[in-house]
C-alpha positions in Angstrom: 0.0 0.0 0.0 1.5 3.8 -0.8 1.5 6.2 1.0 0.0 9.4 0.0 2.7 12.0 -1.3 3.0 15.1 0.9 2.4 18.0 -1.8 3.5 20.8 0.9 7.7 19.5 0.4 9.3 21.1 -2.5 10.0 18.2 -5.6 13.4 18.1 -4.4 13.1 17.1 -0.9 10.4 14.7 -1.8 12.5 13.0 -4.1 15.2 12.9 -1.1 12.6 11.2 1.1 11.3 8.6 -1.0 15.2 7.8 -1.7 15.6 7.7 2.2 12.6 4.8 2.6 13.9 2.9 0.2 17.3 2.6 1.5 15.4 2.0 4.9 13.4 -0.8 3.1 16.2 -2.3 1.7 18.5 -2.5 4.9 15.5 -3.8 7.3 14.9 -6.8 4.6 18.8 -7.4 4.5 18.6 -7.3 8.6 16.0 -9.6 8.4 17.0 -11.9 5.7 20.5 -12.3 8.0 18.7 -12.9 11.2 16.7 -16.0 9.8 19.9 -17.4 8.1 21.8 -17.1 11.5 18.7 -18.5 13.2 18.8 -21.4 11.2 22.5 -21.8 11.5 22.6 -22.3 15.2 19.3 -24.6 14.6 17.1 -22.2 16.5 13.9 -23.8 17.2 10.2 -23.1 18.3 9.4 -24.8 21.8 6.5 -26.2 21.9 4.9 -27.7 24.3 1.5 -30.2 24.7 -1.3 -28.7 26.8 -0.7 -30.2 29.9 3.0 -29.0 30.5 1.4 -25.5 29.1 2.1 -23.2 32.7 0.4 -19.5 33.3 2.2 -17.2 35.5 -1.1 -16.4 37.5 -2.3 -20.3 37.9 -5.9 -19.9 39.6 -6.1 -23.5 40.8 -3.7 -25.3 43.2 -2.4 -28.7 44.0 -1.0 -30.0 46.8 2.7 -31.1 46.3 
């Protein structure tokens, strides 16, 4: 989705702006496209775990131990 073009910035500085996102654009997917190869270097994996084992930090029911 684009965003609308300001019309109040001089041709100049809007053509500095748009040159500005692109190069932020392009360094964020880099960052991103780095982070999920080192990820899957270090065999980085999602924990998962079944229902049961599944723990909440403010439990409402207790057992005895």
């Amino acid at each position: 989705m684009a965003l609308p073009i300001n019309q109040h910035l001089p041709p100049h500085l809007r053509e500095v702006c748009d040159l500005l996102a692109r190069g932020l654009l392009r360094l964020r997917s880099r960052a991103a496209e780095e982070a999920a190869r080192d990820g899957a270097d270090q065999g980085d994996r999602l924990l998962h775990f079944p229902a049961a084992e599944r723990l909440h930090a403010n439990r409402t029911n207790r057992r005895l131990a």
